[in-house]
N, C-alpha and C positions, 0 to 999 in steps of 0.2 A: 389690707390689714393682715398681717402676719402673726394671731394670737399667741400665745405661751401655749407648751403642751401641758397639757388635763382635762378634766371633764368637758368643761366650755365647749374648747375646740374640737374635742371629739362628741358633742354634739353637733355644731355648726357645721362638722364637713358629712356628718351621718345624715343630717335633715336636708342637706344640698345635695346630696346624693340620692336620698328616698326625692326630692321634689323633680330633679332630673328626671329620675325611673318613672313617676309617674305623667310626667306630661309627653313620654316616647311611648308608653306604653298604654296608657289608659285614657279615654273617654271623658272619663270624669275631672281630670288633670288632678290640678293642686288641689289640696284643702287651703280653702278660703286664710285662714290666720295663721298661714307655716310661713311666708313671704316676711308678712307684718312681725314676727315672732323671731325671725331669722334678723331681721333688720337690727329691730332692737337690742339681740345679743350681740351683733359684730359692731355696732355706734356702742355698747357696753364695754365691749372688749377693748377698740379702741382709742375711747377715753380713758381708760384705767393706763393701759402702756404709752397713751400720746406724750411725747415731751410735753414739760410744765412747761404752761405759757402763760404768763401775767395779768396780760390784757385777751379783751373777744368774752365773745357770751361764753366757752368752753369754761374758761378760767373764773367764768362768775356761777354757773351752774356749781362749780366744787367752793366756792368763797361762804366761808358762814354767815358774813353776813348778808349778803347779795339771795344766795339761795332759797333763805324765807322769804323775802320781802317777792322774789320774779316768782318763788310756787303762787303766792296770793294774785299778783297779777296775772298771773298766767291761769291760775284756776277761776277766778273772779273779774274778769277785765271789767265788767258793768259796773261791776262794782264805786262806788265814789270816795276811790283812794285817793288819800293826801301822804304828803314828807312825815309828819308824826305818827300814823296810824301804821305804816310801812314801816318806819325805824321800830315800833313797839312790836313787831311783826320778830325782827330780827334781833331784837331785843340793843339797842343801840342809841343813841341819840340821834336828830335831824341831822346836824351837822356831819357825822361820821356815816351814814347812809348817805347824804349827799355825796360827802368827797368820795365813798365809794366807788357809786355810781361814776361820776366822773374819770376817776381817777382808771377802772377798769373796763367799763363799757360806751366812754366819752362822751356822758349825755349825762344830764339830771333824771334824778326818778321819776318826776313828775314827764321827763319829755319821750325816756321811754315807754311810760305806760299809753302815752299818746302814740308813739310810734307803734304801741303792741295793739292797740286798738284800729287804727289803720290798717295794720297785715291782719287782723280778725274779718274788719269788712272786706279786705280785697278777697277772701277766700270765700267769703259768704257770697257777696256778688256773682262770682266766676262757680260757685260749685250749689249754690240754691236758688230757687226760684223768689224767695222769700221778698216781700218787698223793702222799698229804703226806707221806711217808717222803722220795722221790725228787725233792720240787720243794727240802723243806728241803737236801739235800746238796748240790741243784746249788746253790739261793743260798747255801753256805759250813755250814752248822747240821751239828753231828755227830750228833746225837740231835731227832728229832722232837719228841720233848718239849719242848725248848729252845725251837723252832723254834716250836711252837704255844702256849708262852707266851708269846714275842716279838709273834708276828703279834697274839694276844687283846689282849694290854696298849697295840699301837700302835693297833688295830681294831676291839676290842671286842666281837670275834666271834672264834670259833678260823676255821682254814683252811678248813673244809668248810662253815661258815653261811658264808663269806663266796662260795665257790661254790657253795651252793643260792640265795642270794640271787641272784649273778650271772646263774642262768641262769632262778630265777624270773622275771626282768625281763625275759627276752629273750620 
């Protein structure tokens, strides 16, 4: 990322410069949220300069109508979203959120909230101890069952090979 000169980027190369100095120089290293903070600004940076591109989640992240409907999912995955609750979301009809969807991220809403539910529990799996009861209800599942037929049929493993594997690896 090659930002524009101003403020930004004479932040981002002053805070890569203090996080340098301090991990040659000091014990204490980094502070914990300059890394995560630094992240955010240059994924900031550059999406704002990225060439326009049509399709991909970048180009739905700026889409208005796209935008509301994935904050809701993404903030709410448990949540039990439908096509019309999501278009009222983005303020749009079903049909015009469907071909959306489609048309920019090549999947229905309803398939990526299913897809977004799935990378919620692969991360829950792989980064909590939490069990498959309680990772299925946070990413939306009312019954575990559901839940671990979903995950096998997208994975081909139930929830628990896919975290023996996980941590076999580590």
């Amino acid at each position: 990322v090659t930002p524009p000169p101003g403020p930004a980027t004479e932040w981002v190369r002053a805070n890569v410069e203090y996080a340098l100095a301090q991990t040659s120089s000091s014990s204490l290293g980094v502070p914990t949220r300059l890394p995560e903070l630094l992240l955010v600004e240059v994924l900031r940076l550059h999406l704002t300069s990225a060439p326009a591109n049509d399709k991909g989640w970048a180009a739905a992240l700026r889409d208005p109508v796209l935008a509301p409907a994935l904050a809701a999912i993404h903030g709410r995955p448990e949540y039990r979203w439908t096509v019309p609750a999501l278009a009222a979301r983005s303020a749009v009809s079903r049909s015009v959120l469907d071909e959306r969807f489609r048309q920019v991220l090549g999947r229905s809403p309803i398939r990526y909230l299913a897809d977004w539910r799935m990378h919620g529990a692969c991360d829950l799996l792989t980064t909590t101890d939490l069990s498959v009861f309680s990772i299925a209800h946070r990413v939306g599942y009312d019954a575990e069952e559901a839940f671990s037929r979903a995950f096998k049929r997208r994975f081909g493993t139930s929830p628990m090979g896919w975290r023996t594997a996980y941590r076999d690896r580590l």
